[in-house]
N, C-alpha and C positions, 0 to 999 in steps of 0.2 A: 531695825534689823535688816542687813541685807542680804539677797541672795541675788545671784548672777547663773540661771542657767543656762548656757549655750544651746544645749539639745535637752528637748523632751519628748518622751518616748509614751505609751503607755503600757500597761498592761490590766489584766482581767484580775480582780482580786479572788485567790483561792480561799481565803482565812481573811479575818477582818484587819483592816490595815488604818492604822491611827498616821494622823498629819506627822510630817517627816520624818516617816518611819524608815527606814531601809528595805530596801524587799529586795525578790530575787526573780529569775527571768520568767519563773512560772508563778506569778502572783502572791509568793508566803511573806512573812513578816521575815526577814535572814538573821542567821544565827551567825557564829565566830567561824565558823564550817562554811558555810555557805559562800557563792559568788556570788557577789550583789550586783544586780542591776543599774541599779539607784536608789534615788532619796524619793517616796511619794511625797508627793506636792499637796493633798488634801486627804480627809478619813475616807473608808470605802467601808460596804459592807460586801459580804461574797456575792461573787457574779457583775458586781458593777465593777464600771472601769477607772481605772486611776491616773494621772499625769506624773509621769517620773522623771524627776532628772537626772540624767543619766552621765552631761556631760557640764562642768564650769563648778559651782557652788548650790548650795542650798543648806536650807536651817537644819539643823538638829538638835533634839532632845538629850542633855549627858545624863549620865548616871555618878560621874566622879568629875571631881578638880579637872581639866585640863590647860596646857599654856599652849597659845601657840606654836604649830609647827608640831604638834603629838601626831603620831598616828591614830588611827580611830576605828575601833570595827564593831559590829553591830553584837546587840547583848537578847537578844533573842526574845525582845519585849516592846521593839519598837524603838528604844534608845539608841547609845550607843557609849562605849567605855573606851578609855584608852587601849589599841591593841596591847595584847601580850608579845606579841614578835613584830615582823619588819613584814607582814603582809595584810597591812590592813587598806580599808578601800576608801578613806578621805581624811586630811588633816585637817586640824582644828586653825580656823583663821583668825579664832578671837581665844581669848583666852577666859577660862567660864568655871561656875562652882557648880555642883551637884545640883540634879534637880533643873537648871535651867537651860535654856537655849541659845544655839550659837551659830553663826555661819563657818561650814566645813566647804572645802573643796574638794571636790571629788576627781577621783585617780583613777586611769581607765586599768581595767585588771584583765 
């Protein structure tokens, strides 16, 4: 599996954050709602800090089918689903079945 981050950023985790999770600028796990930061790069528990990438690629966990070139936004568990609209915050670069992980790029928003 590849991932290609350009930037990594961190931040403080508020809530516990599971490996390539999506999160948001103040530490939560991000919902369909939320601006995403980025993709954490490892688990955290509260208070510790995390490696986020922010800018290039990184892995993620799907929830549904996607092909390449989906839009992708975060399902409020750590994963991530096909977006419902045209604002979502990384497209899928591989193309992946439920359940497993995939390299997304990530779209600055």
């Amino acid at each position: 599996m590849q991932a290609r981050p350009v930037w990594v950023d961190t931040v403080v985790a508020t809530t516990e954050i599971t490996e390539y999770a999506p999160v948001t600028y103040d530490g939560k796990l991000a919902t369909d709602s939320c601006v995403v930061k980025g993709v954490a790069q490892t688990s955290a528990a509260i208070n510790d800090t995390v490696a986020v990438a922010v800018l290039g690629s990184s892995q993620v966990f799907i929830t549904e089918a996607v092909v390449a070139g989906d839009l992708l936004e975060p399902d409020g568990t750590g994963k991530v689903r096909k977006a419902a609209g045209d604002a979502g915050f990384a497209r899928a670069n591989r193309n992946g079945t439920a359940g497993t992980r995939i390299e997304a790029v990530l779209l600055p928003r």
